[in-house]
Each structure stands twice: as C-alpha cells, then as structure tokens.
C-alpha positions as CSV (number, residue, x, y, z in Angstrom):
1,X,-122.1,-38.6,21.2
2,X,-122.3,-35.6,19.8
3,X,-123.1,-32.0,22.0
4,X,-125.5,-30.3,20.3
5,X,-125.3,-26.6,20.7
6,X,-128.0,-24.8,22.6
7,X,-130.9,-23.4,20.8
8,X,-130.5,-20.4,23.1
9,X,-127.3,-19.4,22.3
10,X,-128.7,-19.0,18.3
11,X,-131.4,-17.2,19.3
12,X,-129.7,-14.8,21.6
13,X,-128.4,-13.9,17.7
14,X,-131.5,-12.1,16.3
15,X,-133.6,-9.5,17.6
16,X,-137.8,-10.3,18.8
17,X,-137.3,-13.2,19.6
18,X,-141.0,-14.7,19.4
19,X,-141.9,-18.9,20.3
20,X,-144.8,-20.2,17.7
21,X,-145.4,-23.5,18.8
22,X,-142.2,-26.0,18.2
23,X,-140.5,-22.8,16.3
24,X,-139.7,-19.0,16.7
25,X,-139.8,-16.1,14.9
26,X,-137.9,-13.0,14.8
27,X,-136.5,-10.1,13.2
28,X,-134.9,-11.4,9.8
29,X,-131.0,-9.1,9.6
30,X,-131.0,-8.7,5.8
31,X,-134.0,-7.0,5.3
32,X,-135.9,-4.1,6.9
33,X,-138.5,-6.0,8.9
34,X,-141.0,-4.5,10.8
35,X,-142.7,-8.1,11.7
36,X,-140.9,-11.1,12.5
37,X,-140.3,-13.3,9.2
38,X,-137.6,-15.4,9.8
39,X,-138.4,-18.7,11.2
40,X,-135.8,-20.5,13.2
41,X,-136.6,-24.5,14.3
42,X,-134.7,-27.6,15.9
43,X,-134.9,-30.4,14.0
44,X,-132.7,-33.6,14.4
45,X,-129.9,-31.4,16.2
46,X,-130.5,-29.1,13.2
47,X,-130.9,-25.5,13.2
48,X,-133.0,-24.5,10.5
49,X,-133.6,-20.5,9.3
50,X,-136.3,-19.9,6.5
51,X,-137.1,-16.1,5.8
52,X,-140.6,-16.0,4.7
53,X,-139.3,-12.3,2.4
54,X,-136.8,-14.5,0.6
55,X,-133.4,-13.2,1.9
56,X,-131.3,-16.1,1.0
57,X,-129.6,-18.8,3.6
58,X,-126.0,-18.0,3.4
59,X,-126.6,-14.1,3.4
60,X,-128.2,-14.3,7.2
61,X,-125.7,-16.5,8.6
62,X,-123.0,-13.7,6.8
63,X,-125.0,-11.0,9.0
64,X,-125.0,-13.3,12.4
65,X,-121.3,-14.6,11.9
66,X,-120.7,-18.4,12.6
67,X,-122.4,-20.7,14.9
68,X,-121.5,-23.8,16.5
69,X,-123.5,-26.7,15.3
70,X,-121.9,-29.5,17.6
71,X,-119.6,-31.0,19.6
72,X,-118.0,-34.5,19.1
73,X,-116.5,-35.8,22.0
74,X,-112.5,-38.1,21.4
75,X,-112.4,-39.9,24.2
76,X,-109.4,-42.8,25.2
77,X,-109.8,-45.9,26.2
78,X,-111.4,-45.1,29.7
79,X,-113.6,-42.4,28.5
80,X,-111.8,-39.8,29.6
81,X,-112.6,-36.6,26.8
82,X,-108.9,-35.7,25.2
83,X,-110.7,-32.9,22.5
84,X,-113.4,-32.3,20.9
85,X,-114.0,-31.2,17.1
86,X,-116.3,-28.9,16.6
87,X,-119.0,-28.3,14.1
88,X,-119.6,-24.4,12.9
89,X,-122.1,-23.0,10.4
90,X,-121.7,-21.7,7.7
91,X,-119.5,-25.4,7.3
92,X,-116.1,-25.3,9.1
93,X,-114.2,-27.5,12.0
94,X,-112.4,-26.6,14.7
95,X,-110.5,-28.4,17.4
96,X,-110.0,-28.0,20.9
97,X,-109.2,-29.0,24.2
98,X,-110.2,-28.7,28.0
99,X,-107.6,-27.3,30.3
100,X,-108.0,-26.2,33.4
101,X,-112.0,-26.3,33.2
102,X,-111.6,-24.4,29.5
103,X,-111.0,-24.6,26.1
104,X,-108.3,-23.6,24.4
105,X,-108.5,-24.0,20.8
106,X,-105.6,-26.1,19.7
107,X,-105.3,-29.9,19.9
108,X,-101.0,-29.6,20.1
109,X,-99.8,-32.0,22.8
110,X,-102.9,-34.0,22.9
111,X,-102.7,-37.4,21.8
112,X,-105.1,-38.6,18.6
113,X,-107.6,-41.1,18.6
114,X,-110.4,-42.8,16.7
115,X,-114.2,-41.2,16.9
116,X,-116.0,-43.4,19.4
117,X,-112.9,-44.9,20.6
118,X,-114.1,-47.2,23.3
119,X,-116.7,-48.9,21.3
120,X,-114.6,-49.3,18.5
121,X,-112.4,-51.4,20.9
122,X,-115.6,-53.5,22.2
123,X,-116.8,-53.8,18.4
124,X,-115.6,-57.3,15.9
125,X,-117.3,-55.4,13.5
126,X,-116.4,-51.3,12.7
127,X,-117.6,-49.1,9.9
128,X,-115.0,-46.3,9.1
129,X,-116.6,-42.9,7.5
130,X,-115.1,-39.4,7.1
131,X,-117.1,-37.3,9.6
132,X,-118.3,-37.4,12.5
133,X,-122.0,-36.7,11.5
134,X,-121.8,-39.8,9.6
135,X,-120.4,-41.8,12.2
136,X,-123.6,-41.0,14.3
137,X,-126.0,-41.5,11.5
138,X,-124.3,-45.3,10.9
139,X,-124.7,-45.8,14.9
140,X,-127.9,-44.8,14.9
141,X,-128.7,-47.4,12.2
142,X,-127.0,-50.0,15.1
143,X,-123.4,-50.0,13.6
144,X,-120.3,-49.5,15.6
145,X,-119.0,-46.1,13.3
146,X,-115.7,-44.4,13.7
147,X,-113.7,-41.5,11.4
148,X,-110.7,-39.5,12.5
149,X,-110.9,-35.8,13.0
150,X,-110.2,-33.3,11.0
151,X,-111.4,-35.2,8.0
152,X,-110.1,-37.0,5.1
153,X,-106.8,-35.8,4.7
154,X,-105.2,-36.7,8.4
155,X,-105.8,-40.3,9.2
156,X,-102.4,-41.5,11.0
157,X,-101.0,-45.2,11.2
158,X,-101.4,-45.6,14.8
159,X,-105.4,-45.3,14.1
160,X,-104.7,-48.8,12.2
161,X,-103.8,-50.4,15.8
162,X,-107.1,-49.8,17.1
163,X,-108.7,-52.0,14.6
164,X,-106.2,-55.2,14.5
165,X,-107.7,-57.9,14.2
166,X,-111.5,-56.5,13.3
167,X,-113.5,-56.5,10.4
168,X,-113.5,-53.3,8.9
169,X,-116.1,-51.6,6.3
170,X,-115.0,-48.5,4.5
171,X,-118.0,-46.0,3.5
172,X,-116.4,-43.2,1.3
173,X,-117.8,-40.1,0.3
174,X,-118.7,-40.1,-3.3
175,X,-116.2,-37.9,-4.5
176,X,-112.3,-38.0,-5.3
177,X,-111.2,-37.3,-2.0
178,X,-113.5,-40.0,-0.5
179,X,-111.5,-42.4,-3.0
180,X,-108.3,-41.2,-1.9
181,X,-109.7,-41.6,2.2
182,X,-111.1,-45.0,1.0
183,X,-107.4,-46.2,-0.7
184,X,-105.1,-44.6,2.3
185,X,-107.3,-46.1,4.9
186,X,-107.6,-49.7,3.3
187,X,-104.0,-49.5,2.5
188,X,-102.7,-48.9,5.8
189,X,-105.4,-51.9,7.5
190,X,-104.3,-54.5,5.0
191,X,-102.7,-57.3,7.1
192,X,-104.2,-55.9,10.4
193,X,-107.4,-55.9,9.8
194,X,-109.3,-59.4,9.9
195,X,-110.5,-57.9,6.8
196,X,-111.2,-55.2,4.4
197,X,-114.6,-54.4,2.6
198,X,-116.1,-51.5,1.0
199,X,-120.0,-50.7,1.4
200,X,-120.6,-47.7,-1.0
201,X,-123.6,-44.7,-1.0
202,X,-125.7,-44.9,-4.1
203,X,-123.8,-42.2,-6.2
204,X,-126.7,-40.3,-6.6
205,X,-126.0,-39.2,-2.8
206,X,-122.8,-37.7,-1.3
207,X,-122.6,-39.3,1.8
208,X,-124.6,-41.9,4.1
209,X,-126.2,-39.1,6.1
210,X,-126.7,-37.1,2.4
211,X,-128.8,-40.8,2.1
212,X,-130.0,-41.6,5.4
213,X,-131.2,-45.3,4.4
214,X,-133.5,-47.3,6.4
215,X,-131.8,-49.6,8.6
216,X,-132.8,-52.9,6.8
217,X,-131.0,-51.4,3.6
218,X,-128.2,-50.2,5.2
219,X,-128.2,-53.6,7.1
220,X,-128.4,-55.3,3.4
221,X,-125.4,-53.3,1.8
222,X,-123.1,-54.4,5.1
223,X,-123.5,-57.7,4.4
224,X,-123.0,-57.7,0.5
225,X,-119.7,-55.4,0.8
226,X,-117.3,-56.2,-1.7
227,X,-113.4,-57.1,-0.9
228,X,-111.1,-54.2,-0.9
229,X,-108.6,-55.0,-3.5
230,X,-105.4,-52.8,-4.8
231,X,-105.4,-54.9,-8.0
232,X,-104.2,-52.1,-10.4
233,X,-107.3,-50.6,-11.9
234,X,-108.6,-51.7,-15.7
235,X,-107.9,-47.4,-16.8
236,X,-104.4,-47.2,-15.1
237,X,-102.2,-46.3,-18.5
238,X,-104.7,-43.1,-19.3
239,X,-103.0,-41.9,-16.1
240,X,-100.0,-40.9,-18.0
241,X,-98.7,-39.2,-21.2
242,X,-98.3,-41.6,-24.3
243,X,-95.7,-40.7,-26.7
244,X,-98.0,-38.7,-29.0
245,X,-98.3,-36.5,-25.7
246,X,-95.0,-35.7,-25.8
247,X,-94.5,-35.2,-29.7
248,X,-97.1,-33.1,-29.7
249,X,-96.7,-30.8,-26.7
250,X,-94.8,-27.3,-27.9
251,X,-91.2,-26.4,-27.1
252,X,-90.3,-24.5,-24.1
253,X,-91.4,-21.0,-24.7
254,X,-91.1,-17.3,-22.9
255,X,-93.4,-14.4,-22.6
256,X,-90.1,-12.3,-21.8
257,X,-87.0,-14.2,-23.0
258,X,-84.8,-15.5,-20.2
259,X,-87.3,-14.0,-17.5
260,X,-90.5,-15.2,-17.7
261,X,-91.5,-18.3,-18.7
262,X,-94.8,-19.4,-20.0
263,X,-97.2,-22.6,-18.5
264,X,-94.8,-21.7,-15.5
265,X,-94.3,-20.2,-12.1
266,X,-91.9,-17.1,-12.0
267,X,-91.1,-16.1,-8.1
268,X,-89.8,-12.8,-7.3
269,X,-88.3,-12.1,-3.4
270,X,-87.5,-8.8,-1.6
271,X,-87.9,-7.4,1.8
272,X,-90.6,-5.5,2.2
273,X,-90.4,-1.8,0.3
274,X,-87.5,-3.1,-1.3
275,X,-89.6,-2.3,-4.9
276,X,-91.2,-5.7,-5.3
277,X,-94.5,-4.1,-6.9
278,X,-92.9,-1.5,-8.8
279,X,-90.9,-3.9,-10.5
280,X,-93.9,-6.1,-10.9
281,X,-95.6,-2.8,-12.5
282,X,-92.6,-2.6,-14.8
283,X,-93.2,-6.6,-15.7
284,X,-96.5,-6.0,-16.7
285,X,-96.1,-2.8,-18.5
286,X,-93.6,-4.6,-20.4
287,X,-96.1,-7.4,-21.0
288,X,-99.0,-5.3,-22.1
289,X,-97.1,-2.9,-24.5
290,X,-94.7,-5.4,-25.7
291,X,-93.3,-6.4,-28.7
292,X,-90.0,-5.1,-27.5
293,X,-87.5,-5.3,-24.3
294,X,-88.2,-5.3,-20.7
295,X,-85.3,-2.9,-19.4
296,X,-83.5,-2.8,-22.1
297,X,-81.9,-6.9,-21.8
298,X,-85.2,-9.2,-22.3
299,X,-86.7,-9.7,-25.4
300,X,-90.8,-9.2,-25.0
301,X,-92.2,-12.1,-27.7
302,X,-95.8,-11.1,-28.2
303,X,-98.3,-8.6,-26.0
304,X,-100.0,-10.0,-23.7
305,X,-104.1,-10.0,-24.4
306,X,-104.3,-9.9,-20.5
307,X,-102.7,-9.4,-17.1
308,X,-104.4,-10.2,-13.7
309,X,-103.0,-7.8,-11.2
310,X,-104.2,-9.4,-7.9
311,X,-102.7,-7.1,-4.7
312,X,-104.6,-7.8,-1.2
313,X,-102.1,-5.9,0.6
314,X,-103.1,-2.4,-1.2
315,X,-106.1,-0.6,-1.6
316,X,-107.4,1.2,-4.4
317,X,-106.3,4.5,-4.0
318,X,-102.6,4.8,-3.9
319,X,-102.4,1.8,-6.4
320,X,-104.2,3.9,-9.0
321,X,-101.2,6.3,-8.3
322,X,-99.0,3.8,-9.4
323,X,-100.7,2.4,-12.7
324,X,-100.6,6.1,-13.5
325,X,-96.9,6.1,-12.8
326,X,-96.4,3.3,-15.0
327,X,-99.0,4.6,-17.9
328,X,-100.9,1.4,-17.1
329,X,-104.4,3.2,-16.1
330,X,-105.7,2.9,-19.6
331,X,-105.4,-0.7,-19.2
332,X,-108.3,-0.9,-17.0
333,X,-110.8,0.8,-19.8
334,X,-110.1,-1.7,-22.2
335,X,-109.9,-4.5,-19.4
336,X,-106.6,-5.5,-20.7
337,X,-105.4,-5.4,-17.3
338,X,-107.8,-7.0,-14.5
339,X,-107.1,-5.8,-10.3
340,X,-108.1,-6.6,-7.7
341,X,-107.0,-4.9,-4.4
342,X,-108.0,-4.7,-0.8
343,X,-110.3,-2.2,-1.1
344,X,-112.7,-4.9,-3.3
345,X,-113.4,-7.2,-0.1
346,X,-111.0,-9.8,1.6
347,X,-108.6,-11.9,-0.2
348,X,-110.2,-14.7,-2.0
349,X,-108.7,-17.9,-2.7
350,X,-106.0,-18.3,-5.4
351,X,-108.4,-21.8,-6.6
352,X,-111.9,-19.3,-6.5
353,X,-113.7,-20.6,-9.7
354,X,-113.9,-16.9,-10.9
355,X,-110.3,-16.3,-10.6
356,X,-109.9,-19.6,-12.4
357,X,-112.0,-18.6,-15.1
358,X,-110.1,-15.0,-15.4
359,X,-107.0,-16.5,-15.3
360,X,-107.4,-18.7,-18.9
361,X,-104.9,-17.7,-21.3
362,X,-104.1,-14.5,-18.9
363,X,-100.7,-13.3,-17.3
364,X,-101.1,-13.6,-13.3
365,X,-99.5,-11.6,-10.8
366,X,-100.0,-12.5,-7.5
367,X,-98.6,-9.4,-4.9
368,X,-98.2,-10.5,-2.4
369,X,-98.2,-14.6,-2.5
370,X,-98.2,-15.8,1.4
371,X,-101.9,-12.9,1.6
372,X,-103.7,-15.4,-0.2
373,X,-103.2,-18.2,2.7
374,X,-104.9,-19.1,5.2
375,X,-102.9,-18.3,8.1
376,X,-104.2,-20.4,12.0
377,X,-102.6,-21.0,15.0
378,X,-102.4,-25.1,13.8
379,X,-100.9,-24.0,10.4
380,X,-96.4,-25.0,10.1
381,X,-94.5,-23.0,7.9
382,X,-94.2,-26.2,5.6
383,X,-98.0,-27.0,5.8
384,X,-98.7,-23.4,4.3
385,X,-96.1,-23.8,1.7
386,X,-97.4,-26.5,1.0
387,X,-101.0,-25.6,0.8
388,X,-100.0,-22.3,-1.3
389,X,-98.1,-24.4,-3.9
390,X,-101.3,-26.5,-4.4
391,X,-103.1,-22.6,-5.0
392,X,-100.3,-21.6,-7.7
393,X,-100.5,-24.7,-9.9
394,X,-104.2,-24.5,-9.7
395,X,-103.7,-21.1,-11.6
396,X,-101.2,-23.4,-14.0
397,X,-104.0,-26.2,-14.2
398,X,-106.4,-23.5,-15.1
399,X,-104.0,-22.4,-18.4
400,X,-103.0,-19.0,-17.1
401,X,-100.2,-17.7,-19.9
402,X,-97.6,-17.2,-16.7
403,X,-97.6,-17.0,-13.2
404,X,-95.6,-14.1,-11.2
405,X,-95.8,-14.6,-7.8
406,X,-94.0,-12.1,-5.3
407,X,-92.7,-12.8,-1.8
408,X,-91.5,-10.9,1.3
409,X,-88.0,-12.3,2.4
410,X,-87.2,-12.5,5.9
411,X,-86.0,-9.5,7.9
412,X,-82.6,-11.3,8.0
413,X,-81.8,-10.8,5.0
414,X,-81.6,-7.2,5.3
415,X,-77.7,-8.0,6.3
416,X,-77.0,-11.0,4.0
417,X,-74.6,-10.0,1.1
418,X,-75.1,-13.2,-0.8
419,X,-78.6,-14.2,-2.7
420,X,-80.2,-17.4,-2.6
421,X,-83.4,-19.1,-2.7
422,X,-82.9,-20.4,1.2
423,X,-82.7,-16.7,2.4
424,X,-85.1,-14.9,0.0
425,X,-87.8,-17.0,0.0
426,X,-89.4,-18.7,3.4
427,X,-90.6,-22.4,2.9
428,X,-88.4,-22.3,0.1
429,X,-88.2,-26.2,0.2
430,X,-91.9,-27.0,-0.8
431,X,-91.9,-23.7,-3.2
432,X,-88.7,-23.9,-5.0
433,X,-90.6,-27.6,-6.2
434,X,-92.6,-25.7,-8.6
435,X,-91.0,-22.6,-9.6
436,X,-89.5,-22.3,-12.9
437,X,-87.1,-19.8,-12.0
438,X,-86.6,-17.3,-9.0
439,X,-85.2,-13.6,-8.8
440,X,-84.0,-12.1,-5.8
441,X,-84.5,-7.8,-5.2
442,X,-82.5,-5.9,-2.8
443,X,-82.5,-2.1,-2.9
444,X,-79.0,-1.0,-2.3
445,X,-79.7,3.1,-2.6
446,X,-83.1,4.1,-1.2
447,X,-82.7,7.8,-2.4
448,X,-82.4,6.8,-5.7
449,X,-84.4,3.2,-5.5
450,X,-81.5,1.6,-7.1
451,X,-82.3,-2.1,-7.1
452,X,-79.8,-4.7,-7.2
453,X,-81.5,-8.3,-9.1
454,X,-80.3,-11.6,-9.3
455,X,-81.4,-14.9,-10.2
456,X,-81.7,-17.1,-7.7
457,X,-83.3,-19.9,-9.2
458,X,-82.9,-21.5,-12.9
459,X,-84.5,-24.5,-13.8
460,X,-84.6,-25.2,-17.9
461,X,-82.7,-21.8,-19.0
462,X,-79.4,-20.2,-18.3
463,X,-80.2,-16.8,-16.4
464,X,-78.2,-14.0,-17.2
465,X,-75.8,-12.6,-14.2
466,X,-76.7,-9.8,-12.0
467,X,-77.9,-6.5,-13.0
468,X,-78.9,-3.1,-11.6
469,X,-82.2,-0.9,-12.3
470,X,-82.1,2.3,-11.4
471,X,-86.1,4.2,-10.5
472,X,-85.8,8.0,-9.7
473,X,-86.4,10.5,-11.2
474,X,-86.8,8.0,-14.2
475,X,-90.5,5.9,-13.6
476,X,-91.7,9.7,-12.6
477,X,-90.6,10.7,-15.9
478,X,-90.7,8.2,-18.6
479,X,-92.7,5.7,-16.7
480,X,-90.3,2.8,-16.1
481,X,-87.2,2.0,-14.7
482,X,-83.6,2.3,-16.2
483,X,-81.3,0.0,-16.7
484,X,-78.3,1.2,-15.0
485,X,-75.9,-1.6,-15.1
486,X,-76.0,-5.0,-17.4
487,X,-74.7,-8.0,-16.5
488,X,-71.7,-7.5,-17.7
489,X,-70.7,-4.8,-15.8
490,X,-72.5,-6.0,-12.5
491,X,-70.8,-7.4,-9.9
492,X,-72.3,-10.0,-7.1
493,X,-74.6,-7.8,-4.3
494,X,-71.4,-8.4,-1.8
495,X,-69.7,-6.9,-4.3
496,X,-72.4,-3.8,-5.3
497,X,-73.8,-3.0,-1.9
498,X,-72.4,-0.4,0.6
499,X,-70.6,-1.5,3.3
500,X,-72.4,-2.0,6.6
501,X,-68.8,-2.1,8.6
502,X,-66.0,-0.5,9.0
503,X,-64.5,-2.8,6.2
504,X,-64.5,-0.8,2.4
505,X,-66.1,-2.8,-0.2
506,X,-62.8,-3.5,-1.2
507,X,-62.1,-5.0,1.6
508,X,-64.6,-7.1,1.8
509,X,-64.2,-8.2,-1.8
510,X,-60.6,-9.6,-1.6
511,X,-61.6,-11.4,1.9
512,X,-64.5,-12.9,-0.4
513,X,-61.9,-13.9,-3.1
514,X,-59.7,-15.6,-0.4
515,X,-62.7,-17.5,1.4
516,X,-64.4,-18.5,-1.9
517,X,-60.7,-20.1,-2.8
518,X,-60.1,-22.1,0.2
519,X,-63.6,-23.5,-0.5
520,X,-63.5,-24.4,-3.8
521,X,-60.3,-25.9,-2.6
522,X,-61.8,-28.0,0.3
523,X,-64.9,-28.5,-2.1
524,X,-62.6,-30.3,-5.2
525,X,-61.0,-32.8,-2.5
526,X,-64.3,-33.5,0.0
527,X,-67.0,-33.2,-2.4
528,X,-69.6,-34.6,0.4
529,X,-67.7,-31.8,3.3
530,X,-70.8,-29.9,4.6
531,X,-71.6,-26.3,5.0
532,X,-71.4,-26.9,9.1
533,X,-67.7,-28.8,8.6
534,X,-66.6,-26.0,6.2
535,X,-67.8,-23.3,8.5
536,X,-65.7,-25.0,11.4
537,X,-62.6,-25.3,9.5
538,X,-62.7,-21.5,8.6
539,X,-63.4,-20.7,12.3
540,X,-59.8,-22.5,12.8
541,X,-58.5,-20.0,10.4
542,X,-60.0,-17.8,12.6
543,X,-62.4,-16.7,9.8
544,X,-65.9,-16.2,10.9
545,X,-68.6,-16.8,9.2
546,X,-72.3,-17.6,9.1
547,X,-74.0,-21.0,7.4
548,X,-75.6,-18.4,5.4
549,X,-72.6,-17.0,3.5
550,X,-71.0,-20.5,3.4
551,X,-74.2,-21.8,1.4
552,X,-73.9,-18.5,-1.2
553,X,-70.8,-19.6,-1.3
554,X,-71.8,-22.9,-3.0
555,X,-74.3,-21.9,-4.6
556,X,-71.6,-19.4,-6.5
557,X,-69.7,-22.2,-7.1
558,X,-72.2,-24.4,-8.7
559,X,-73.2,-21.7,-11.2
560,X,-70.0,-20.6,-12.1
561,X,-69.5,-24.7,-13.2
562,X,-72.6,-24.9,-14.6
C-alpha cells in the first residue's frame, strides 16, 4: 500500500496556518495576502490548494518547492520492503532505499521486483498497469494490480517469472508510450503467461485512475478482454518510405560546403577554452552574412533567415562582448539571430515546444550540448548519451535548417597528439550514431589563439585535411578569424603541436613515420589484429605506447585508403 505523506509536513510549508472545519487556510506565497486565501484539503490521499485571489496551481507549488505525495512500498516475497518509489508534486519519481534505519536515495544494488509482489504470487488472475497509483485504484476495485517502477520504459524479463503460469490483463495508458508498455510487456509473457488479454480505458480518459469506473464496469471490461495478438497490424506499410518518398526527397545539400550539412547533426569537440564558442561565433557569422566563404575554404550557399544561439553556460553580459566581437549584435534587432543564455532562467529542454517551434527552418547552435541534460546520481554515461541524442533529432524532427552542437572533450586529451571521435567526444558510441560529421579543436598557441581543426567524423562527404585558424589580433580587428594554414599546407596535430617532451617535433614525427609503418605492415597481413595485440607487439620492440595513439593510428590509416 501506498504511504501517504503527512498533511503536516505540507502545511509546515505556508505561513498562518488556520483549521476550517475538514480544511485550512493560510497565507497564499504568490500574492500579497493580508488574510488567509489559500485553501489546502486532504482528499483521497490528495492534497488539494485552491487560492480564492486566483494565483494559479503550478505557480504556488514553484514558490513552496516539491512535495512528496506518497510512498509505494516493493516488497519480496516475505514482505520484507527492498525500496520504495516515491511520488513528488509538481509530478516526478524518485527511488530509494532503507539502510541503516535511512534512506538513501538510489535503488543500486537492490534487487527489482513487481508492485505488490506477494499478492501477485497468491493471485491466478493479475492486472499489469504503469503506475503505482493505478495499481491501487484497480485493487481497490478487488483486482490483484501490479506495474514496475519507474514506469513504462524499465520493465525487465525477470518481472515475466513472477507471472508464469497466470492470467495476465494489460491496462495501457492511452497514449503511444502506453502502446509501446502494452507490446514490450505482452511480448515478453507470451508463452509464460496462461494467457494474455488487453482490457483498455475508454479513450476519452488517460488512465484507469484518470476514469475511476465503478466496480461492476470495471468488473465487465475484465471479463470481455480481448486476446493479445502480434498479428502484424492492417496500417504496417505506411510505416515506411514508398518509392515516391525517395524520388522525391532532395539531394544531399550544405549550408557551408563540406562543413555543415543541412537536415543534419554537425558536432564540434574541444577542451574547455580551447575556442569552441568563438569558433561557433565565426559559424554563425558566416551563416548570417553569407553568400560567401567561411575562412576563406567553405563555400557559404545561401544566408541563413535564422540562427538559434542557445548557450546555458554563459550569461548575458560577457556574451554580448562577444557578438560585438564578431559584428553579430545587430542580429538581435532584426531577430535574425535568437539567444538564449544563463542569465534568461535555467536550461530548458532541447524537446521544449517553444524551442521546437523557433527551431523550424532555423540554424541551431547548441553551446554547450551535455548543459541541456539532465544529469542524477542513477544517470550512466551511455543512458545520457543516449537521452541527449533523442533531444538533438527532436530539433531534426522539428525541421531545424542544421544542427551544431558543441562538446567539451575530456581533460585527457589535453596530452593526446592524435584526433578522433573516441577521445574528443564522451559517449561517443551512442552520439557518433547520429552525427553527420564531427570536427575536433585543439588550441596549440594560447597567446595567439591559434587553433589547430580536424575532422574527425565524415559520414556522406569527403572532409578536407587539417587546417589552422589563427584569432589575435585578427577577430579584434576585422571580426573573424584568419585562415592561417590550408589543408594543404597542414600537417596532422602530432605533427603541428609543440612538443610536450624533451623529443623536437621532428623527433617525434619520424618515430610517428616508423610506428605508423610497422602497423600498416601488421595491419595488411592480420587485418582482424587488435589495437591491444598491436600495442603488445610494439611493447616487444620496446616501443611504448598508449591504446589511444594505436587507435589514431588506424583511424589515419582508414582515411588515407578511403
């Protein structure tokens, strides 16, 4: 059963505190209120606020902060409580779990179960949901309910042993995600379960507590559940493209030739202060005033009607200095150019239907990317990859023109001397899925912000090689960076950077040479030899060196055979 949370604690929350009857009163946060207005009551395990002035639901809770709504105890088999999920207000879970008489709010270690486990096990007949508010309203209508915590997204196959051999009744939510629940869940209980049925809310309702039925009606639509079938549905080839589709869809196209490339994700990596923004400044400059050439090597096909400039990690101040730097500040008049920084309130999410609606037809540059995650103690590195990915292509879905998304690399890169996607971007493997092409930054002479840029990531072009930009004194004086050397006159960053040893560059190139050779030797007789069995073979040589330089080793290779 669910633990309610005390009436007393939300009270303690507001100031004159007053009892009328089965309510209180008390002083109302959002406006000035010299006379209790705001009525607080407990109904159904409910907390309920009305202001009698008007002030607005969702504006007192912002003023209070969060409260806890209730407790739902997982249990195992014996009863004993493993965690509980826990019910907030405005809406939000969180898990936890009881050690050493208190809670600590992570559910890592603790072994999952099934809502109501222990009369799920005594049940033949068990009605699966996807909350645990449901699950009590169905057992209060005298069914044996269960759901998993932490919603629809995270049921596991060892749930399905719990209900072998029972007859099982699926209640979705009526929305998509209560159709994916319903299809993962049934899918997974097929041949386990005595059987399969689905029992759905009249779609005028989101949920069964959203309907509440009486408990003959509810009683009625459990016994006429239908079959669960995974007979391919009558709609299944509008899922996909027909030929016309593909006929009629345009070529491949570029906002900036070779750099940027439309109804696509661009990524650029640097450590931090290694000129990330400025060059993102320079990008849109060169999108806002084009026709013409961004630094002097990529053609600029059309001006862009719009750039989103979206930069949580500065406020307003010093990044007016730097549209000014740039000659960008006109931009903002006109609302050709659209920012937002810190200074406007906290980071909203990349899928916020305004941002969505700014973002149609628009160039968007998102400065940093990883700010616009939601970063807790349960969250991997893959799960918030994962979860940002899912916030880019909502940006593609919502027909932004491009997408430039910047990211800090990881501090050990500062002594790499070889570029690639592993070592510039972090959770490269569930990013690097959806980017059209990556560049790599590294400044290689602070005094005179000389940055050294690669490409570190082609997909449907061929990238041109590396090439240097040079910023002082010349984005204080003409507003841009120089080019300072093209590709053809560029070497590889192991090549262009200073030495951090006692080795010259020189040195270090002709060791390069010799390693790369043996190699691409190895490479052409083992093509399956790993980076771990090549590194060991040059630490026979007495060579050293890391995984890292072994991998921008191959990934030279492969372009230089591409």
């Amino acid at each position: 059963m669910p633990r309610q949370s005390s009436l007393e604690a939300i009270l303690a929350k507001f100031e004159r505190v007053e009892k009328h009857g089965a309510s209180y009163k008390a002083l109302c946060p959002c406006h000035v209120d010299a006379k209790p207005s705001l009525s607080i009551t407990e109904k159904d395990g409910k907390i309920l606020l009305h202001c009698h002035a008007g002030c607005a639901y969702e504006d007192i809770i912002k003023k209070i902060g969060p409260f806890e709504v209730a407790a739902y105890d997982y249990a195992d088999e014996t009863g004993k409580l493993l965690y509980q999920s826990v019910r907030f207000e405005p809406k939000e879970f969180k898990q936890r779990q009881p050690v050493n008489g208190h809670w600590q709010w992570t559910i890592k270690g603790v072994r999952l179960v099934l809502y109501n486990l222990r009369e799920v096990l005594a049940s033949e007949l068990v009605v699966i949901v996807e909350g645990e508010k449901d699950a009590e309203t169905i057992r209060a209508l005298g069914f044996t309910a269960t759901t998993s915590a932490m919603g629809a997204k995270n049921w596991r196959a060892e749930y399905t042993e719990f209900l072998r051999g029972k007859h099982v009744i699926i209640t979705p939510d009526n929305d998509a995600a209560g159709e994916k629940y319903l299809d993962e869940v049934a899918r997974s209980l097929i041949g386990k379960a005595a059987s399969v049925k689905i029992a759905r809310v009249p779609e005028k309702y989101k949920d069964i507590s959203d309907w509440n039925p009486p408990v003959a009606t509810y009683a009625l639509m459990i016994e006429n559940a239908v079959e669960w079938s995974d007979k391919p549905p009558d709609n299944w080839r509008q899922m996909f493209h027909s030929f016309e589709d593909f006929e009629n869809a345009p070529p491949l196209s570029f906002a900036i030739e070779g750099f940027l490339q439309n109804d696509a994700i661009t990524a650029i990596a640097a450590l931090p202060g290694h000129s990330k923004t400025l060059t993102a400044l320079s990008i849109c400059r060169a999108l806002l005033f084009g026709p013409g050439k961004l630094w002097n090597l990529f053609p600029i096909t059309t001006r862009a009607e719009r750039v989103i400039y979206l930069i949580p990690e500065s406020t307003i101040t010093p990044f007016k200095h730097r549209l000014k730097l740039f000659g960008l500040y006109d931009e903002l008049q006109n609302e050709r150019l659209l920012v937002r920084t810190l200074s406007k309130g906290p980071t909203p999410h990349l899928d916020d239907k305004a941002i969505l609606y700014a973002a149609q037809g628009a160039h968007v540059i998102v400065d940093t990317a990883i700010r616009f995650v939601d970063e807790g103690d349960d969250n991997s590195a893959s799960d918030m990859a994962r979860g940002l990915s899912e916030d880019l292509m909502s940006l593609l879905r919502a027909k932004a023109k491009t997408i430039l998304a910047l990211f800090h690399s990881a501090k050990a890169f500062g002594t790499a001397d070889t570029m690639t996607l592993e070592n510039m971007i972090r959770g490269s493997g569930e990013l690097g899925a959806i980017l059209a092409t990556a560049w790599g930054i590294k400044q290689i002479d602070k005094a005179l912000n000389t940055i050294h840029i690669e490409n570190v990531k082609p997909r449907d072009f061929q990238p041109v090689g590396a090439f240097q930009l040079i910023g002082r004194p010349y984005i204080d004086k003409d507003g841009d960076f120089m080019l300072l050397k093209s590709p053809d006159d560029c070497g590889s960053l192991s090549d262009e950077q200073p030495s951090t040893d006692r080795r010259s560059n020189k040195d270090k190139k002709q060791a390069k040479i010799a390693n790369m050779a043996l190699y691409s030797e190895w490479i052409e007789k083992e093509p399956a030899l790993t980076h771990e069995e090549a590194r060991k073979r040059f630490t026979e040589k007495e060579i050293k060196l890391t995984l890292e330089a072994i991998r921008g080793y191959a990934h030279e290779l492969r372009k230089k055979n591409e």
